[in-house]
C-alpha positions in Angstrom: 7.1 -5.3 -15.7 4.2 -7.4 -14.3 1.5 -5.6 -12.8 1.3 -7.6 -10.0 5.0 -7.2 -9.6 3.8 -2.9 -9.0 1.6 -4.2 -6.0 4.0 -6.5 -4.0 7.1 -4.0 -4.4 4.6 -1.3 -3.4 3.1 -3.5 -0.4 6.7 -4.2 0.3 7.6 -0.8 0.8 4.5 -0.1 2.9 5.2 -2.9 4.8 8.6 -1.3 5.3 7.2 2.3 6.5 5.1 0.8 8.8 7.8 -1.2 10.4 9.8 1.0 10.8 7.3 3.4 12.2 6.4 0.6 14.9 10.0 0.4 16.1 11.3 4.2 16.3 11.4 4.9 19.5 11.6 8.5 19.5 8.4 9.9 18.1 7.0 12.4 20.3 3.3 11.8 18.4 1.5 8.6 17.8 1.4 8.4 14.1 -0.6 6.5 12.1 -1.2 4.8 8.6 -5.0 5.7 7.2 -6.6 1.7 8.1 -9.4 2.4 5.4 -7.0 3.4 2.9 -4.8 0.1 3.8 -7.8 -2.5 3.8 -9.0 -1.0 0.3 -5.1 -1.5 -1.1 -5.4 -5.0 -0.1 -8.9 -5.6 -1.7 -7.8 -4.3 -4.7 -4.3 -6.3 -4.5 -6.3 -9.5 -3.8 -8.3 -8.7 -6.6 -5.9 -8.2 -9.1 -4.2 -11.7 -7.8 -7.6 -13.4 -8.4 -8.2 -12.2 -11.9 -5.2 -13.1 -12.8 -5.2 -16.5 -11.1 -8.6 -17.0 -12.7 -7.7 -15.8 -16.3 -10.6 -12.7 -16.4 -10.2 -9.6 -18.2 -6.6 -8.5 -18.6 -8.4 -4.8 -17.8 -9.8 -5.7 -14.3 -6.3 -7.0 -13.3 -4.7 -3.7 -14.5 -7.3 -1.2 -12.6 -7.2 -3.6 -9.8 -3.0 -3.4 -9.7 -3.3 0.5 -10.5 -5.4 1.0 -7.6 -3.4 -0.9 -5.0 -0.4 0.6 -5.7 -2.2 4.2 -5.4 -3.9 3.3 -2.1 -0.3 2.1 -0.9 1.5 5.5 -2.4 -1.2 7.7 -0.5 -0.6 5.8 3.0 3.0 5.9 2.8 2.7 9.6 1.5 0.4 10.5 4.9 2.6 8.5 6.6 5.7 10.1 5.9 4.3 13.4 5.8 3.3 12.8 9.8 6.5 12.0 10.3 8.3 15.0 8.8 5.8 17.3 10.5 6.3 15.4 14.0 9.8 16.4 13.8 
């Protein structure tokens, strides 16, 4: 029940989505994952992994976690959503 357990199972599943996006063959529309939502998922990720790492405030490592795993649930929502509307 980690917090930083959230944001690798969430990265993990955005991973996932993207994979498999990058090997279906038969999308008729290039679709693609938001990039500045992605990179600010990751600062936020490597942010919570620092304050942890480093011992700071238990409440930057929470908000940090919380907004990772948001950034990664709107891509893979906008993803997904392309995807159903492609079809």
């Amino acid at each position: 029940m980690s917090p930083l357990a959230l944001v690798v199972v969430a990265a993990i599943g955005l991973c996932a989505l993207l994979l498999e996006l990058r090997l279906r063959r038969d999308l008729s529309s290039a679709v693609h994952a938001p990039l500045w939502l992605n990179v600010a998922g990751l600062v936020f990720a490597i942010t919570a992994v620092c304050a942890d790492l480093r011992h700071l405030s238990a409440n930057l490592m929470m908000v940090a976690a919380l907004g990772a795993v948001l950034c990664f649930a709107i891509s893979g929502i906008t993803v997904l959503r392309a995807l159903r509307n492609s079809r």
